[in-house]
C-alpha positions in Angstrom: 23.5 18.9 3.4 20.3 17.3 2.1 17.1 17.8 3.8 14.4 14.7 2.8 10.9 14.9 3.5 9.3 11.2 3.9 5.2 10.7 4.8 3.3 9.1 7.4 1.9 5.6 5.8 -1.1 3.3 6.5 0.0 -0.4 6.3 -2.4 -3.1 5.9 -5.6 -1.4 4.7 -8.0 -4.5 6.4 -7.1 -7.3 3.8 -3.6 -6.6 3.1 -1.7 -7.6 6.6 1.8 -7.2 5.8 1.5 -6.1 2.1 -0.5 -3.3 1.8 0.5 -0.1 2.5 -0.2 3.6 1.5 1.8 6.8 1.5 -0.2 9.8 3.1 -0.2 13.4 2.0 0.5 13.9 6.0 1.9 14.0 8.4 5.6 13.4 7.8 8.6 13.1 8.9 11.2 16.1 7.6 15.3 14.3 8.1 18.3 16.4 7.0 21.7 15.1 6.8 25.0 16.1 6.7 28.3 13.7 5.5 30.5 12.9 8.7 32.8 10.0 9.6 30.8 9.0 11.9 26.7 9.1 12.5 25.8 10.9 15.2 21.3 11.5 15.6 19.6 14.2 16.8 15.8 14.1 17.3 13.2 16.9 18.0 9.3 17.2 17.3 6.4 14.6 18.0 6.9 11.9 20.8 11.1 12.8 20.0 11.6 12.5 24.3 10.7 8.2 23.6 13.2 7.7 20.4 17.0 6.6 21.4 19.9 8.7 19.6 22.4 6.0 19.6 22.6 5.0 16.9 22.4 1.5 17.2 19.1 2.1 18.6 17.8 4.1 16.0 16.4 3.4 12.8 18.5 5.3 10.6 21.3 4.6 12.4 20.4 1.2 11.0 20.3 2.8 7.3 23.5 4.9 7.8 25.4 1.6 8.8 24.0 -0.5 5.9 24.8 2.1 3.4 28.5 2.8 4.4 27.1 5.7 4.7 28.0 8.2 7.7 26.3 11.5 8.7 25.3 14.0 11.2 21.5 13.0 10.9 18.1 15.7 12.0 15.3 14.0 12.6 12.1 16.2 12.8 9.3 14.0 13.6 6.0 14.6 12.3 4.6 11.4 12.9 4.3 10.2 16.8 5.9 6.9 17.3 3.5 4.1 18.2 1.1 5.6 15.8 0.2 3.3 13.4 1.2 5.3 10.8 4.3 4.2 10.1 6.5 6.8 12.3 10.2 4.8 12.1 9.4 4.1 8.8 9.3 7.6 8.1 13.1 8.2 9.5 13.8 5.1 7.6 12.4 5.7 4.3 14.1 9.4 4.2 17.4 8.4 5.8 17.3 5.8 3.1 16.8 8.0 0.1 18.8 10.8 1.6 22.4 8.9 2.1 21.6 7.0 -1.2 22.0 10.5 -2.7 24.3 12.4 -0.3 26.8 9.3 -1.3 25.7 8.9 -4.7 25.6 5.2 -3.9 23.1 4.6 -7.4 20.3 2.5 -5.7 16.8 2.8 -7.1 14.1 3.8 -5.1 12.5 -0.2 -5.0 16.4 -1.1 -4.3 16.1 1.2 -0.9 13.1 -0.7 0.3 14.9 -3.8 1.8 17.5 -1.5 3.1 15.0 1.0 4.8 13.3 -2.0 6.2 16.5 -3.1 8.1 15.9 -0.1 10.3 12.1 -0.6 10.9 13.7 -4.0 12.1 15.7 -2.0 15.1 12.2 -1.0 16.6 9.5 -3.8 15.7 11.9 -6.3 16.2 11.2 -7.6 11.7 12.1 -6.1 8.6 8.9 -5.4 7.2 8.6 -3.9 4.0 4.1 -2.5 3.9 5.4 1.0 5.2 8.7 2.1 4.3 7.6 0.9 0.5 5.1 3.4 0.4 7.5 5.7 2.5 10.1 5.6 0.0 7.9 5.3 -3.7 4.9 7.2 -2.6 0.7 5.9 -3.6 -0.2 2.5 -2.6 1.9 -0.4 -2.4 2.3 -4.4 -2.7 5.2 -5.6 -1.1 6.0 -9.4 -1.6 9.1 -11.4 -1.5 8.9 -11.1 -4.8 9.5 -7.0 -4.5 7.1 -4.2 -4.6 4.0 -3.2 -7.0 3.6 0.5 -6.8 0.4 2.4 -7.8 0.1 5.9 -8.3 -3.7 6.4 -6.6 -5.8 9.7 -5.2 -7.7 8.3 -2.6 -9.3 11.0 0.3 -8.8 9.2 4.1 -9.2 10.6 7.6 -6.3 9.2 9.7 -7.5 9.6 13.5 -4.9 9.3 15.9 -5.8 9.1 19.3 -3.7 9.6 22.5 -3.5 5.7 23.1 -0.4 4.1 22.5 -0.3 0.5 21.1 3.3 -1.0 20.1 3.9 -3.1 17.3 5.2 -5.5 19.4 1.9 -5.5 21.1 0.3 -6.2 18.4 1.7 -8.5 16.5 1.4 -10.8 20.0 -2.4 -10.6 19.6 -2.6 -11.5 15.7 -4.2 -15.1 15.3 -2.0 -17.9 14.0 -4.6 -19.7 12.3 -7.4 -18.7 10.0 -10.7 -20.8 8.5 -10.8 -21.1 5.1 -13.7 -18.9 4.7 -12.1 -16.3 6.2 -9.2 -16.4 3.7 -11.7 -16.7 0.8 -13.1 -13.6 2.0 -9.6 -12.1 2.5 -8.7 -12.3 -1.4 -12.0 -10.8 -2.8 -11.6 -8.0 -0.1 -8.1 -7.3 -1.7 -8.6 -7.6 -4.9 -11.8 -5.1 -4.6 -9.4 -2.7 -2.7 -6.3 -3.3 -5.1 -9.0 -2.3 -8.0 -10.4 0.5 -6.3 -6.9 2.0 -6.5 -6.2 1.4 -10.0 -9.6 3.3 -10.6 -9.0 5.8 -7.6 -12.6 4.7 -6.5 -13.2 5.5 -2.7 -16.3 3.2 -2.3 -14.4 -0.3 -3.7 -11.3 1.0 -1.6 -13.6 0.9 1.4 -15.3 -2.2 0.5 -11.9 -4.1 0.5 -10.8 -2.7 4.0 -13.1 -5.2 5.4 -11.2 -7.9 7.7 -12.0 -10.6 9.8 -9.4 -12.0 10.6 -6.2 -9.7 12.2 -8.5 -6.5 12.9 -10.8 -7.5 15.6 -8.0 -8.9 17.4 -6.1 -5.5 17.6 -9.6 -3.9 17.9 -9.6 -4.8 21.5 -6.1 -3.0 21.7 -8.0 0.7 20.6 -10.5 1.7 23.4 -13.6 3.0 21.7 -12.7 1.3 17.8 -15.9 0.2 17.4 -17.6 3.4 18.3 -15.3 5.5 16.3 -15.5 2.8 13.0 -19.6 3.2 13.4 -19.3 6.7 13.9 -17.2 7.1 10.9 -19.5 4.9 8.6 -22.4 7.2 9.5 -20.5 10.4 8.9 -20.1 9.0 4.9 -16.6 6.8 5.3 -17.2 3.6 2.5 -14.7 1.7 4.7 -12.8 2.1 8.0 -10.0 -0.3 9.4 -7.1 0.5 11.8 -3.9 2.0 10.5 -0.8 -0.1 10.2 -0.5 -2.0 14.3 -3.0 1.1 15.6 -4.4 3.0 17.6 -5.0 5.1 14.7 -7.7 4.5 12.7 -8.2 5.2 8.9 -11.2 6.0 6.7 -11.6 5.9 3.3 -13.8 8.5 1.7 -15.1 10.8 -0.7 -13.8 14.1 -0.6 -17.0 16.0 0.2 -17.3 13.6 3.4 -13.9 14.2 4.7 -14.4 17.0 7.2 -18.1 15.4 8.3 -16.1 12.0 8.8 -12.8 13.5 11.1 -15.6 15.3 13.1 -17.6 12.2 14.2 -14.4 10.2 15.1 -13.2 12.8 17.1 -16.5 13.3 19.2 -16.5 9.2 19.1 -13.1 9.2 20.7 -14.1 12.2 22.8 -17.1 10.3 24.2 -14.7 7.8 25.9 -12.5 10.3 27.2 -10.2 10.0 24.9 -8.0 12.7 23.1 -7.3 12.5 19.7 -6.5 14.2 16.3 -7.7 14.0 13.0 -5.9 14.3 9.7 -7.8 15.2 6.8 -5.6 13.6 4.1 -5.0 11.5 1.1 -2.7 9.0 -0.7 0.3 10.9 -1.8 3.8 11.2 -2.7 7.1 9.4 -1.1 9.7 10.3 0.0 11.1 14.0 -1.3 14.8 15.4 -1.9 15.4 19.4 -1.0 
């Protein structure tokens, strides 16, 4: 038996719709699997009642089949589904890396990606790669066509999850098929300041590049309160604050010293619209982990 522990991830970032993508410290998802000749799923913890066992349904089931690669499969969820932080990623991403090695089947970590992403397919409906990337090789991620740039960065970030649920089928419905050209101008120098912030695990040009005007205010009006909590967030100390992945949970970049000031003020921003949420005081970490 193997047991894989694979985080919770923030995809987009603002600029980088359908690129970026970060691996977080926490929450996770903790998977543990056992060789079998046939997969069977069982799933317990956060939102588990609303994820399908078959495993044609199921996101690893997805990876188990692609991988030839059979197994009595735990899911543990740590990270709600229709989060926005990349919940069946997080099955994904450790169901990939743990049958890669339970089967000794030799792929490398960037090689998993596409194959991970097969099983985000089974719930979003496309093989994306922003969140199982980060999932699977940990810090902040560029996933093209052309494969995946990985950097190793320490950035602090509140992730505030509130108790709204948006799907990512919902979301992508609301995403505008055109753009101006100013707006993409603005797009690029937003992304390359975020992309360098990284590289020099600098919080305030990591906040500067979440800025977006083109997908975000669309799936704004998905997130009851956004605005409030974004404001409330930028007062608290936050350099930059954009929603996580398709929402509703929102993200912050930060310094460290703001961090607890910063999960405070979106929760009583939430709170003030009588809505629940929960607050993770977090950072860009590792991917996925072997036991």
């Amino acid at each position: 038996m193997l047991t894989v522990r694979a985080p919770a991830t923030s995809a987009n970032l603002g600029s980088g719709f359908d690129v970026f993508g970060a691996a977080l410290e926490r929450p996770a998802d903790v998977v543990r699997l056992t060789k079998s000749d046939r997969t069977t799923i069982e799933v317990t913890g956060a939102g588990s009642q609303f994820i399908p066992e078959d495993p044609e349904k199921n996101t690893v089931g997805a990876v188990a089949e692609a991988l030839d690669a059979p197994a009595h499969i735990r899911i543990d969820k740590g990270v709600r589904p229709a989060s926005g932080l990349g919940s069946s990623a997080a099955s994904a991403a450790a169901a990939a890396v743990g049958l890669n090695a339970l089967y000794d089947r030799g792929y490398t970590r960037e090689e998993l990606v596409p194959i991970a992403a097969k099983g985000e397919a089974v719930v979003s409906g496309d093989a994306h790669d922003d969140n199982v990337a980060p999932s699977i090789m940990g810090g902040f991620t560029i996933a093209t066509d052309s494969g995946v740039t990985q950097i190793d960065a320490d950035i602090p970030l509140v992730a505030c999850l509130p108790d709204i649920v948006v799907s990512t089928r919902d979301a992508r419905r609301v995403v505008p098929e055109h753009a101006r050209v100013e707006q993409l101008i603005e797009t690029v120098g937003n992304a390359a300041t975020l992309t360098t912030g990284m590289h020099r695990d600098d919080p305030s040009l990591v906040g500067r590049g979440m800025h977006d005007t083109v997908v975000t205010p669309a799936r704004a009006k998905l997130i009851d309160g956004y605005e409030t909590v974004r404001e409330a967030a930028l007062d608290a100390g936050a350099t930059g604050v954009t929603i996580s992945g398709a929402g509703p949970t929102v993200i912050a970049a930060c310094e460290d010293r703001h961090q607890k000031a910063i999960a405070s003020a979106m929760l009583d921003a939430f709170g003030e619209r009588g809505v629940d949420a929960r607050a993770y005081q977090t950072r860009i970490g590792r991917g996925a982990q072997l036991f």
